[in-house]
LOBA-463160 format. One record per residue: z, y, x of N, C-alpha, C in turn; residue number from 0; residue in three letters. Coordinates in nm, 2 decimals, m for minus. Example, Ala and Ser with C-alpha at 12.3 -4.5 7.8 and 13.67 -1.06 7.14 Angstrom:
LOBA-463160
@n_w: 0.78, n_v: m0.57, n_u: 1.32, ca_w: 0.78, ca_v: m0.45, ca_u: 1.23, c_w: 0.78, c_v: m0.33, c_u: 1.32, nr: 0, rest: Ala
@n_w: 0.71, n_v: m0.22, n_u: 1.28, ca_w: 0.71, ca_v: m0.11, ca_u: 1.37, c_w: 0.79, c_v: 0.00, c_u: 1.29, nr: 1, rest: Ser
This chain:
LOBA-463160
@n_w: m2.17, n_v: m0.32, n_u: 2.02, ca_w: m2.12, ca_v: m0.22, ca_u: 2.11, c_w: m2.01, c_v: m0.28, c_u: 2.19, nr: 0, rest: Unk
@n_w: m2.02, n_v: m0.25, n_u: 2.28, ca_w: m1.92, ca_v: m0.33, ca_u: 2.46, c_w: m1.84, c_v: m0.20, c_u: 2.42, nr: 1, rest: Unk
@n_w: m1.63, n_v: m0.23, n_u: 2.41, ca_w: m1.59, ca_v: m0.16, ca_u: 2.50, c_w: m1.47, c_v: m0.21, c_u: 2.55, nr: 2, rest: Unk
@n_w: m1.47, n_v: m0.12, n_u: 2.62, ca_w: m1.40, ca_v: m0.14, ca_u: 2.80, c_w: m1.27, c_v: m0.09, c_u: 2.76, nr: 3, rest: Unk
@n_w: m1.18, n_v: m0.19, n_u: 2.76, ca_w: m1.00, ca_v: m0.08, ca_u: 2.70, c_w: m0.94, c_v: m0.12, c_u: 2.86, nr: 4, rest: Unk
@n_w: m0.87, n_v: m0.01, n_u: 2.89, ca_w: m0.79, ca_v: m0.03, ca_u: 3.02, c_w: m0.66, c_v: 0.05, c_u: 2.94, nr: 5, rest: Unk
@n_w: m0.55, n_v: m0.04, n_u: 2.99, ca_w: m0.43, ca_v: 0.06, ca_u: 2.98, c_w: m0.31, c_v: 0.01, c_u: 3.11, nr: 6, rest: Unk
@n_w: m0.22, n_v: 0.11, n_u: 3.11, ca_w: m0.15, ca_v: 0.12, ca_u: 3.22, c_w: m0.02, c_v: 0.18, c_u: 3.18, nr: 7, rest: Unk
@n_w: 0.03, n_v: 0.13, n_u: 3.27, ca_w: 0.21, ca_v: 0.16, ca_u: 3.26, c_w: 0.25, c_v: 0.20, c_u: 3.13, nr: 8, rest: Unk
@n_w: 0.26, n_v: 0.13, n_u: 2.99, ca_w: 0.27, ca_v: 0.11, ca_u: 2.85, c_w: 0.43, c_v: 0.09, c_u: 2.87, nr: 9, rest: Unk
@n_w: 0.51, n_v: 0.19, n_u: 2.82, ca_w: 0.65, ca_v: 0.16, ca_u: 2.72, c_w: 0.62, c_v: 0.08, c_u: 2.59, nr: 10, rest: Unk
@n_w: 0.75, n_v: 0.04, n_u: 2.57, ca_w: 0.74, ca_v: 0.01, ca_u: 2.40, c_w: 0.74, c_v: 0.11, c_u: 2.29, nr: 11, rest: Unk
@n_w: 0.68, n_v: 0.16, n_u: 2.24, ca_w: 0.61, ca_v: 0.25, ca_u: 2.15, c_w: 0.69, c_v: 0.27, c_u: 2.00, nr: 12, rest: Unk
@n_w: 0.70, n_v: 0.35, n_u: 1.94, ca_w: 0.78, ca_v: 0.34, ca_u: 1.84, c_w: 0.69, c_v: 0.34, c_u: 1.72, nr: 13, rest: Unk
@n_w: 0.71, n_v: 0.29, n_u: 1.64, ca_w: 0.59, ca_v: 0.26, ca_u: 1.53, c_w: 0.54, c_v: 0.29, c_u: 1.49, nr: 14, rest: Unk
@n_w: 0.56, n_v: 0.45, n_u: 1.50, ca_w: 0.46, ca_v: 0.62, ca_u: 1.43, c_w: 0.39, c_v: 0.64, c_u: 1.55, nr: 15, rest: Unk
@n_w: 0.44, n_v: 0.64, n_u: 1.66, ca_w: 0.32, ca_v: 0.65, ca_u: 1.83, c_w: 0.21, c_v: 0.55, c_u: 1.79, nr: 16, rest: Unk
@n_w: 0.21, n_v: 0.45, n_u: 1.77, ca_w: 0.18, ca_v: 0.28, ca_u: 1.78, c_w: 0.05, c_v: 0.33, c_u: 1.70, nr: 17, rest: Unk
@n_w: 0.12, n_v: 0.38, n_u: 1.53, ca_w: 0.03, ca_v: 0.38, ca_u: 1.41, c_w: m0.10, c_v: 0.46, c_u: 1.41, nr: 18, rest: Unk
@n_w: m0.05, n_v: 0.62, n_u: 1.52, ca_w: m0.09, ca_v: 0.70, ca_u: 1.49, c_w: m0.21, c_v: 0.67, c_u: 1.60, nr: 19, rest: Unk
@n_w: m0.21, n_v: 0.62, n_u: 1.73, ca_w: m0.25, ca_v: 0.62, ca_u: 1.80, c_w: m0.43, c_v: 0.50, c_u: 1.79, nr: 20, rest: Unk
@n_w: m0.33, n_v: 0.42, n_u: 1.69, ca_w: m0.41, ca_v: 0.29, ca_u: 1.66, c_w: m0.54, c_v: 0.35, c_u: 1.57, nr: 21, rest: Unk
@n_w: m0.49, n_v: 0.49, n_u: 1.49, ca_w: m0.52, ca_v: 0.52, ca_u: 1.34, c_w: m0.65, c_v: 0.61, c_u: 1.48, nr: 22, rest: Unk
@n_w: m0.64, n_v: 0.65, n_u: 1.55, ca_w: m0.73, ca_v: 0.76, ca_u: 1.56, c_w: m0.81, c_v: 0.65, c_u: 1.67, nr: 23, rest: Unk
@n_w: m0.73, n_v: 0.58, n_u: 1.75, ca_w: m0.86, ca_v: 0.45, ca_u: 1.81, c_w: m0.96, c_v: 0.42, c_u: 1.72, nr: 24, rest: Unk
@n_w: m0.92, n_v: 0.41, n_u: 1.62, ca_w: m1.00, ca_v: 0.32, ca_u: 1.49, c_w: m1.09, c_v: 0.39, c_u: 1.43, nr: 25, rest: Unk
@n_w: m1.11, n_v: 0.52, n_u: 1.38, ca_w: m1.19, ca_v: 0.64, ca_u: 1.38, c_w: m1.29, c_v: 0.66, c_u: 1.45, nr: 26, rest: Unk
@n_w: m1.20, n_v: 0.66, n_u: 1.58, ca_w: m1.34, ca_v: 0.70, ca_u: 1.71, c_w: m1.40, c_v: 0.59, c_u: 1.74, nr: 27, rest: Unk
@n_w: m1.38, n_v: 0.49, n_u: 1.73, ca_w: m1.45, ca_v: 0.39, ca_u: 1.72, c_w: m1.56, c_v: 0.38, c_u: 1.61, nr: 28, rest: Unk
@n_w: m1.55, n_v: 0.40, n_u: 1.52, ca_w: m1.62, ca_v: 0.37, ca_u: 1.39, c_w: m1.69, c_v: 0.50, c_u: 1.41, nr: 29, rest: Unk
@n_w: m1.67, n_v: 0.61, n_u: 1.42, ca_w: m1.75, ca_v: 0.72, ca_u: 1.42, c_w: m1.84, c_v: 0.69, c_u: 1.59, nr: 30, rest: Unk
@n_w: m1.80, n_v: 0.66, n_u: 1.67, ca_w: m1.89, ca_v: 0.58, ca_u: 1.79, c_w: m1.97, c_v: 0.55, c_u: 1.81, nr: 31, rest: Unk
@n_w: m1.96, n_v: 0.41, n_u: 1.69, ca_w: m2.08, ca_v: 0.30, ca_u: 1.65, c_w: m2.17, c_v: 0.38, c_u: 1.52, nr: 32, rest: Unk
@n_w: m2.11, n_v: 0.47, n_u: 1.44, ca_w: m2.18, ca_v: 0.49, ca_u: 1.32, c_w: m2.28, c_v: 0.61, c_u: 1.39, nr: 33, rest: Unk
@n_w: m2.22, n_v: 0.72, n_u: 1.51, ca_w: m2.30, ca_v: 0.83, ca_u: 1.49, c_w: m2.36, c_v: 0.86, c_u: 1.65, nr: 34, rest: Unk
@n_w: m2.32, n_v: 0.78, n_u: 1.75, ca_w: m2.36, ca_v: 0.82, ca_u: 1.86, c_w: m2.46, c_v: 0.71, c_u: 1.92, nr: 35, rest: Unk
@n_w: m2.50, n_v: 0.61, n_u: 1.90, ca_w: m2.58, ca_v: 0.55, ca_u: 1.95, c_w: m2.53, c_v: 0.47, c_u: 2.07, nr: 36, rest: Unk
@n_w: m2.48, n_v: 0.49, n_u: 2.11, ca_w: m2.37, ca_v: 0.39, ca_u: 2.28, c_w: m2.38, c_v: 0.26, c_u: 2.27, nr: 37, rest: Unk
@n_w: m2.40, n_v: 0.21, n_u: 2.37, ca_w: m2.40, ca_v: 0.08, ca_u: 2.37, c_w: m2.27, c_v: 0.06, c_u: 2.42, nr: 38, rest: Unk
@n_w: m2.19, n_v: 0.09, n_u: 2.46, ca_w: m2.06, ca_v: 0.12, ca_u: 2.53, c_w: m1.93, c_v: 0.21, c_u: 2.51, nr: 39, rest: Unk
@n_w: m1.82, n_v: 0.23, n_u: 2.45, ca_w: m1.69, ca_v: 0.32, ca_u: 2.47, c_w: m1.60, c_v: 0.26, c_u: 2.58, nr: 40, rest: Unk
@n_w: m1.56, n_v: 0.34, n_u: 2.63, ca_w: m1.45, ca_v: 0.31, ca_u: 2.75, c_w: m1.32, c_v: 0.40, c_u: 2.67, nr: 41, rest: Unk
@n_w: m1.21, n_v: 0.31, n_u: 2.69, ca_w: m1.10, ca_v: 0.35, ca_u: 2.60, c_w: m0.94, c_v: 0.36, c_u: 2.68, nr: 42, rest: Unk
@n_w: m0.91, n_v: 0.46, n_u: 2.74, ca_w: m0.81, ca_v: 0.45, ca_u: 2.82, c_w: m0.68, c_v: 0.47, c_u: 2.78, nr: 43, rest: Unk
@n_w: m0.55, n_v: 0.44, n_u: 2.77, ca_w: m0.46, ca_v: 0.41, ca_u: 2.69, c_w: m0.31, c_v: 0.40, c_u: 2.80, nr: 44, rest: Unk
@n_w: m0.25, n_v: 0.53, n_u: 2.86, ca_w: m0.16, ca_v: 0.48, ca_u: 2.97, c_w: m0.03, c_v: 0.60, c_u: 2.96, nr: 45, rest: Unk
@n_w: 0.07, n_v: 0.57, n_u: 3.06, ca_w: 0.19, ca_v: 0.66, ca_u: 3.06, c_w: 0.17, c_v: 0.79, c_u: 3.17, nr: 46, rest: Unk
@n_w: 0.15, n_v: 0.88, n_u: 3.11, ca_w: 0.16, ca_v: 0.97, ca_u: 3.24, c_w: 0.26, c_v: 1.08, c_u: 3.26, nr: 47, rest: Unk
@n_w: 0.39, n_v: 1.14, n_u: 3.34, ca_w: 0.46, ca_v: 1.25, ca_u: 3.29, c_w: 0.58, c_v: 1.29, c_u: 3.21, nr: 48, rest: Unk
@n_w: 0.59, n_v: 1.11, n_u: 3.09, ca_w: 0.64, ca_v: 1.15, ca_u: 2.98, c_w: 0.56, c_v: 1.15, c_u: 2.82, nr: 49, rest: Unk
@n_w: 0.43, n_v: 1.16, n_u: 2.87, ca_w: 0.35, ca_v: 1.15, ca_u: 2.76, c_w: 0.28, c_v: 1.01, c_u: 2.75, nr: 50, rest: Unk
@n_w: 0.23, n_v: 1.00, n_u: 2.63, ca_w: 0.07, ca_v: 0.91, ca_u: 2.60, c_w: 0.02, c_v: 0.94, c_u: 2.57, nr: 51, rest: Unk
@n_w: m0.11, n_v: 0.90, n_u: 2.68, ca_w: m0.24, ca_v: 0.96, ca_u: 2.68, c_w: m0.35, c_v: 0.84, c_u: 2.64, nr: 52, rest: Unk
@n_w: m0.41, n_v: 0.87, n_u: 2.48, ca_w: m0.53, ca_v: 0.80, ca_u: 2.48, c_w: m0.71, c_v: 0.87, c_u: 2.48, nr: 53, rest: Unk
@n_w: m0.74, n_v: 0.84, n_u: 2.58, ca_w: m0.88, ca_v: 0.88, ca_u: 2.57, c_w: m1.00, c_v: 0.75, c_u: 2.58, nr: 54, rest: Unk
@n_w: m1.08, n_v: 0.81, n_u: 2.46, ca_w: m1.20, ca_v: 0.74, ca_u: 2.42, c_w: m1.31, c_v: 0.86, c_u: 2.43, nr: 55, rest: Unk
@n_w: m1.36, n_v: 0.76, n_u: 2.57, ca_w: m1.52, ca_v: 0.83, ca_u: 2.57, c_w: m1.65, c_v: 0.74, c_u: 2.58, nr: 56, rest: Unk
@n_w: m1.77, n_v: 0.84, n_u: 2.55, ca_w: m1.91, ca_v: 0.76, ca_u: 2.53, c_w: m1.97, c_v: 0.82, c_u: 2.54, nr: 57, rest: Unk
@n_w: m2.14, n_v: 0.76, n_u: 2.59, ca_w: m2.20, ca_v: 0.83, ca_u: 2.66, c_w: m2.36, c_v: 0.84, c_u: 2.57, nr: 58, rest: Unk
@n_w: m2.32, n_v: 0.84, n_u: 2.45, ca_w: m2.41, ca_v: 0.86, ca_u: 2.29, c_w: m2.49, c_v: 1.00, c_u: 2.29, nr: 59, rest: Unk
@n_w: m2.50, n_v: 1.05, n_u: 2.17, ca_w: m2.61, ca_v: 1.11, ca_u: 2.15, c_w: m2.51, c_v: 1.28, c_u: 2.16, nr: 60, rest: Unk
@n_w: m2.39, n_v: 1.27, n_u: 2.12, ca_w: m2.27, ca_v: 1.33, ca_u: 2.13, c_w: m2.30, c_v: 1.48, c_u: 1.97, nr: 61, rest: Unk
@n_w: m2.23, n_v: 1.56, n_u: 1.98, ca_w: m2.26, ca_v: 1.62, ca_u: 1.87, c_w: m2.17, c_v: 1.84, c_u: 1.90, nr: 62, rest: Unk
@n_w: m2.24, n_v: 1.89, n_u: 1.77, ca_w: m2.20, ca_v: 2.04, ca_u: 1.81, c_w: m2.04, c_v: 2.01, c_u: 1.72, nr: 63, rest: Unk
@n_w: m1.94, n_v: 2.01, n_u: 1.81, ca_w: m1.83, ca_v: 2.02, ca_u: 1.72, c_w: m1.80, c_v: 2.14, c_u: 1.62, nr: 64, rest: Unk
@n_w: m1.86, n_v: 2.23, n_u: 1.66, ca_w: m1.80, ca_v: 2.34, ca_u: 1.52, c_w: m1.89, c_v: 2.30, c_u: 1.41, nr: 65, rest: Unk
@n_w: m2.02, n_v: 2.23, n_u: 1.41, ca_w: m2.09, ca_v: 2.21, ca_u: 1.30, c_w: m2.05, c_v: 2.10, c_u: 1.21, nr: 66, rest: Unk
@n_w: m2.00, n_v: 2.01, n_u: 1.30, ca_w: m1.93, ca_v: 1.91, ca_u: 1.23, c_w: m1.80, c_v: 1.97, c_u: 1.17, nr: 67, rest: Unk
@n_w: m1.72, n_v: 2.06, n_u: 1.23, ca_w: m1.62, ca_v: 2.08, ca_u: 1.17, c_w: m1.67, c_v: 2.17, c_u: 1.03, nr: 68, rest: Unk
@n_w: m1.74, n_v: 2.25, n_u: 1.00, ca_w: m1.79, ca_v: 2.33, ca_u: 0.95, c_w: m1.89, c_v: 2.23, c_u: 0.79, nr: 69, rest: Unk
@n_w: m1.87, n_v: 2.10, n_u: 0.82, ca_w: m1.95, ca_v: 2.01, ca_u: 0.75, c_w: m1.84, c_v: 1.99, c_u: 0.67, nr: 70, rest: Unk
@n_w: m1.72, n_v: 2.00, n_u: 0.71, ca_w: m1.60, ca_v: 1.94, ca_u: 0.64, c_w: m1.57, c_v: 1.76, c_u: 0.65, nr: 71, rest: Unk
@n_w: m1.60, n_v: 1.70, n_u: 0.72, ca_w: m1.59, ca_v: 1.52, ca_u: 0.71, c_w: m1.39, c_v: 1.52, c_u: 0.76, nr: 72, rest: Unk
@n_w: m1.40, n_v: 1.42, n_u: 0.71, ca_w: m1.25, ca_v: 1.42, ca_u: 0.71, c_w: m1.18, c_v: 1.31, c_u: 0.85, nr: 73, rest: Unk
@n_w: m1.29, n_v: 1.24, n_u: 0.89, ca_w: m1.26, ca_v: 1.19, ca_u: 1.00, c_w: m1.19, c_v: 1.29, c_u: 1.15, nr: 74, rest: Unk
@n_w: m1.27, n_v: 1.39, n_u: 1.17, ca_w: m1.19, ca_v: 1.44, ca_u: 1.29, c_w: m1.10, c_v: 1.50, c_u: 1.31, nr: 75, rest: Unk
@n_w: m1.09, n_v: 1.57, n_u: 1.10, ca_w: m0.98, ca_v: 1.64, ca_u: 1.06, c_w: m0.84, c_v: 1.54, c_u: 1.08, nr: 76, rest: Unk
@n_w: m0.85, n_v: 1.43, n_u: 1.03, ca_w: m0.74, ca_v: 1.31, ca_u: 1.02, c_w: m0.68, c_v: 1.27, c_u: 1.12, nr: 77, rest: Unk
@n_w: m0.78, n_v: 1.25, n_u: 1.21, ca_w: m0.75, ca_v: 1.23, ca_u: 1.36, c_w: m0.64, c_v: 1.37, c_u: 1.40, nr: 78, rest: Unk
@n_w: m0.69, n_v: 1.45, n_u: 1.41, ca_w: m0.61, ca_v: 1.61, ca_u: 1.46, c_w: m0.46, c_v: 1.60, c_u: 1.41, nr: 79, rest: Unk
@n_w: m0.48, n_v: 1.57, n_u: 1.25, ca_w: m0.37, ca_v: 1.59, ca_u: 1.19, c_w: m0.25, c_v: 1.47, c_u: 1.20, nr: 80, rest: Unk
@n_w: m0.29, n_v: 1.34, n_u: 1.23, ca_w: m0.21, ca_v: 1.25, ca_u: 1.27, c_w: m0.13, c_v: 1.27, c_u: 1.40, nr: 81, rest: Unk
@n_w: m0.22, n_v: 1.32, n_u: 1.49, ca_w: m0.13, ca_v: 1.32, ca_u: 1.65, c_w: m0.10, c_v: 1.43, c_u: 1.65, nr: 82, rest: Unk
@n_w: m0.08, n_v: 1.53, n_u: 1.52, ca_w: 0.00, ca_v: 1.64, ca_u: 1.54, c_w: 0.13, c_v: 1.62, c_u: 1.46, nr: 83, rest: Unk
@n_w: 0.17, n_v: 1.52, n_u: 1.40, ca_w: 0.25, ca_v: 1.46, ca_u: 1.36, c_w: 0.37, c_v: 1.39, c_u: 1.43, nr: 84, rest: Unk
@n_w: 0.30, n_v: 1.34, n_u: 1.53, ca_w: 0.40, ca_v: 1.32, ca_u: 1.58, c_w: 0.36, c_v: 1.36, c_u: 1.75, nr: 85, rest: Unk
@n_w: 0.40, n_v: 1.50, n_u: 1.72, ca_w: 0.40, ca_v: 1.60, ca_u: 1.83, c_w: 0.32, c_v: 1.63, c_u: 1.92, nr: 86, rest: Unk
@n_w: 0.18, n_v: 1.56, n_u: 1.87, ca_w: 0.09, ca_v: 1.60, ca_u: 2.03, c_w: m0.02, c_v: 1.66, c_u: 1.98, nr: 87, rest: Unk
@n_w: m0.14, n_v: 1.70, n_u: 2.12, ca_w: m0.25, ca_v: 1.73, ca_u: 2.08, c_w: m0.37, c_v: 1.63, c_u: 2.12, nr: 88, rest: Unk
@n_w: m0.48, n_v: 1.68, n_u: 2.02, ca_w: m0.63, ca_v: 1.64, ca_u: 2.08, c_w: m0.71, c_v: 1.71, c_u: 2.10, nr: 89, rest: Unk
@n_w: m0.81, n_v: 1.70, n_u: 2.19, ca_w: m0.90, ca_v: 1.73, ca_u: 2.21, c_w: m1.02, c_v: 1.71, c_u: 2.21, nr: 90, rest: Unk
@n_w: m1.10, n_v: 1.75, n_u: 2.18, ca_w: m1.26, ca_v: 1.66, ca_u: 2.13, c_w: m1.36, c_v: 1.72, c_u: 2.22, nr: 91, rest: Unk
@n_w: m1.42, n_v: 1.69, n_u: 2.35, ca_w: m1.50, ca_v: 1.74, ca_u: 2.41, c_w: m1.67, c_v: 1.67, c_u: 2.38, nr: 92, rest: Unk
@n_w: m1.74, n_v: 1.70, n_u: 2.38, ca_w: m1.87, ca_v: 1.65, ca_u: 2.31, c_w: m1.98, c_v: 1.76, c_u: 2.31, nr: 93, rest: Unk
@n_w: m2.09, n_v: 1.76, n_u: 2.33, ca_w: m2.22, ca_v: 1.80, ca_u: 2.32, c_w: m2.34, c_v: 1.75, c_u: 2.33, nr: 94, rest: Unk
@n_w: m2.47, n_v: 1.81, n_u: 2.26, ca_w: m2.55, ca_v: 1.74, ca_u: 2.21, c_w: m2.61, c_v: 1.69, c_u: 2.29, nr: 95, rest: Unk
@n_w: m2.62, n_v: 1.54, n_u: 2.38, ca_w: m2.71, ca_v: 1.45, ca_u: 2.41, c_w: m2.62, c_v: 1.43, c_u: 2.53, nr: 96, rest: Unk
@n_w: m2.49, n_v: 1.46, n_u: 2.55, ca_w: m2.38, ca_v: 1.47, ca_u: 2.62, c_w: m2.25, c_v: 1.39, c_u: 2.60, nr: 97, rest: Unk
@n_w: m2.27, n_v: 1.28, n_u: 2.51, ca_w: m2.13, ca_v: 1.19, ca_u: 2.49, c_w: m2.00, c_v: 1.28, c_u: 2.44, nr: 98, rest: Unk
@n_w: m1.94, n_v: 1.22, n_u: 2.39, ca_w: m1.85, ca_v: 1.29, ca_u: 2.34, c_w: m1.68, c_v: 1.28, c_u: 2.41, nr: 99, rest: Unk
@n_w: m1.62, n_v: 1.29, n_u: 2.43, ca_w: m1.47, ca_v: 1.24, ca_u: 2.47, c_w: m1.32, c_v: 1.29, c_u: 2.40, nr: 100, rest: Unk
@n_w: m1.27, n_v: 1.16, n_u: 2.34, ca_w: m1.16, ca_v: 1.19, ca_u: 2.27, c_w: m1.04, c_v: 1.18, c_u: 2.35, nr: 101, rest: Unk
@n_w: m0.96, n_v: 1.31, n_u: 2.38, ca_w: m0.83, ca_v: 1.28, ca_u: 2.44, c_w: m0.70, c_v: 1.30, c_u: 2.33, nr: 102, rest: Unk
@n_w: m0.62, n_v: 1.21, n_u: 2.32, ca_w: m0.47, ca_v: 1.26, ca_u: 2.23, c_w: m0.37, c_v: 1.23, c_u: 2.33, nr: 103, rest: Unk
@n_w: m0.29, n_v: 1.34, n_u: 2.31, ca_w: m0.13, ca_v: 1.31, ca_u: 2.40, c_w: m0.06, c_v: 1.34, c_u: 2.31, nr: 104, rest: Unk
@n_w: 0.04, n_v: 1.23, n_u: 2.37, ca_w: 0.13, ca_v: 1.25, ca_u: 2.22, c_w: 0.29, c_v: 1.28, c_u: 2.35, nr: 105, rest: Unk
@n_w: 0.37, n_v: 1.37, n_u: 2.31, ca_w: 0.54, ca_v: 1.34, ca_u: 2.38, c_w: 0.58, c_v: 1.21, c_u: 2.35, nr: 106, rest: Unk
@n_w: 0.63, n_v: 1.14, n_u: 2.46, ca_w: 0.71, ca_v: 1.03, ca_u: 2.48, c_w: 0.83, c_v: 1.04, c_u: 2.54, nr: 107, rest: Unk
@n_w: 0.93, n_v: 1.00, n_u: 2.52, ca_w: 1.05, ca_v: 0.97, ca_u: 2.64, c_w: 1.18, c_v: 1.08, c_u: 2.59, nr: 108, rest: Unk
@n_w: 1.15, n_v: 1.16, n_u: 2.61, ca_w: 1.26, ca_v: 1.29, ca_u: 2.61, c_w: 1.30, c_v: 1.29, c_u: 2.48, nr: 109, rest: Unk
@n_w: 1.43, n_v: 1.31, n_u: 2.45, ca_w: 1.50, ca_v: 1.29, ca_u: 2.35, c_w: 1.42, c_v: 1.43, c_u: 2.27, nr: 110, rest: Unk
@n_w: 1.45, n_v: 1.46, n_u: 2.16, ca_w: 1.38, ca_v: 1.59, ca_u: 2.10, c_w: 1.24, c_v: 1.58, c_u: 2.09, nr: 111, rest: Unk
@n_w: 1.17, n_v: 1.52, n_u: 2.22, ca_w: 1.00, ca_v: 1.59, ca_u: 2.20, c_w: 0.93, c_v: 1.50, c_u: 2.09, nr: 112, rest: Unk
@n_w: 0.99, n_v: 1.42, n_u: 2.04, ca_w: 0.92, ca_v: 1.29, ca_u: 1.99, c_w: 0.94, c_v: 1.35, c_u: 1.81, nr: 113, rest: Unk
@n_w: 0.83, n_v: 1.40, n_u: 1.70, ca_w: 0.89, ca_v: 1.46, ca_u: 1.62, c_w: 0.79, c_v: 1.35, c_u: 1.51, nr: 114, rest: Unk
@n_w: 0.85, n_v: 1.30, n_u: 1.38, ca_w: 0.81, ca_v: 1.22, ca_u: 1.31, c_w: 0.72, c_v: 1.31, c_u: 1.16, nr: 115, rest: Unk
@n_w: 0.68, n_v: 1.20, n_u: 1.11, ca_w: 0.61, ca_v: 1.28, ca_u: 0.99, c_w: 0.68, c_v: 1.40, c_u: 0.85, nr: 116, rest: Unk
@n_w: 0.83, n_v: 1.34, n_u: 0.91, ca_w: 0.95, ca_v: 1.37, ca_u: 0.82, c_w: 0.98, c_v: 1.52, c_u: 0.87, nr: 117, rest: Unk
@n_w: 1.02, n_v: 1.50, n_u: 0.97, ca_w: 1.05, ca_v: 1.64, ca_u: 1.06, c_w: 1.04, c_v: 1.64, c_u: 1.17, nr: 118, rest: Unk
């Protein structure tokens, strides 16, 4: 599987941004190659606003997200739960024979928005 990482205007990241961000790259990747068929993910990784924004998408066999959620697998759950940790959201857009696309934004920059696993 070919993929395409672009990233843009990158701060230095603090170790829980860094971890969390790497943790849910690594997921969607593996769930990519294990379940969609792609010969390709495109992975975009940049500063916009104050936030960081990582999105991985592909153009696979893609899937019904409530059925998957409803299967209980602990991959998408994990993903959600990490970048809500340190204050952001994701989004999982995907349908069946429609690729899937992972977006996380996490707060960067602003004193306060940035909230750790602790508190």
């Amino acid at each position: 599987m070919k993929i395409d990482f672009k990233s843009h205007d990158l701060p230095r990241l603090p170790q829980e941004i860094s971890l969390c961000l790497f943790r849910v790259l690594q997921e969607a990747l593996h769930n990519a190659a294990k379940h969609s068929g792609a010969k390709r993910v495109d992975v975009q990784l940049a500063q916009n606003s104050g936030d960081i924004h990582l999105i991985v998408s592909d153009s696979g066999k893609g899937f019904d997200i409530d059925a998957a959620k409803k299967k209980g697998g602990l991959g998408l759950t994990s993903m959600q739960e990490r970048v809500r940790l340190v204050g952001g959201t994701m989004v999982i857009d995907s349908k069946p024979l429609a690729g899937t696309t992972i977006h996380a934004r996490v707060p960067f920059g602003a004193e306060g928005r940035f909230q750790t696993a602790a508190g």
